[in-house]
N, C-alpha and C positions, 0 to 999 in steps of 0.2 A: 729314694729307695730305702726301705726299712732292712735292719739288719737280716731278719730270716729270709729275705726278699732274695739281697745276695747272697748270702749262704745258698741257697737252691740254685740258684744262676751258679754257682764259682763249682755245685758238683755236677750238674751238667756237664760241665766242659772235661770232668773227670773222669776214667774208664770203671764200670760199674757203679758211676755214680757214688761213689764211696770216696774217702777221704778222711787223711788226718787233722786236727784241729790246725795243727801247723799250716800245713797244706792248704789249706781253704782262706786260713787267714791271709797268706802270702798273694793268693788269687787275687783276693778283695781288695787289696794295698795294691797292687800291679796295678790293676785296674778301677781302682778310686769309686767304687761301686757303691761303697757306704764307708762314713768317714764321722767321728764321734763330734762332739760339739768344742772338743778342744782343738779339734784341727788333724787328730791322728787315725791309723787305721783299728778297727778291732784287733786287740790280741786273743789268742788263741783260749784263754779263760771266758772272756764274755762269747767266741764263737759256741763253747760248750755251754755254756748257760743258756742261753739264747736256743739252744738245740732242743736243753729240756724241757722249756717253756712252750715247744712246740713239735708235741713228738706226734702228734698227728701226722706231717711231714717227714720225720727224722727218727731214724733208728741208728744205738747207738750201740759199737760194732768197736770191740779192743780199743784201739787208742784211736778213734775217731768217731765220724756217723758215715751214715745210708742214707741218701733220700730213697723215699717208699711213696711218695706222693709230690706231685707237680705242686711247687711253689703258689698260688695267686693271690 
């Protein structure tokens, strides 16, 4: 699974779909959903990067994002 993959999957689970960087990252590490090549989870910097690079998907809301559009 690519990272924006689970980023969409981890605010699913979240009410309004929305979510702090922290929060989403914490999801993704729970649940081992996407895991970097050194062997750790995203921290909450690359979930924000990774947001921007894909704001088709993702809007981005005080100190977090919104999914606005289903992950595929």
């Amino acid at each position: 699974m690519l990272l924006h993959e689970a980023i969409g999957k981890a605010l699913e689970e979240l009410p309004d779909k929305s979510g702090s960087y922290k929060e989403i990252a914490s999801i993704i590490s729970r649940d081992g959903s996407y895991v970097r090549k050194d062997g750790f989870p995203p921290p909450s910097s690359q979930i924000s990067a990774r947001a921007n690079n894909y704001q088709q998907y993702f809007e981005k809301i005080g100190g977090g994002i919104k999914l606005i559009r289903t992950v595929q």
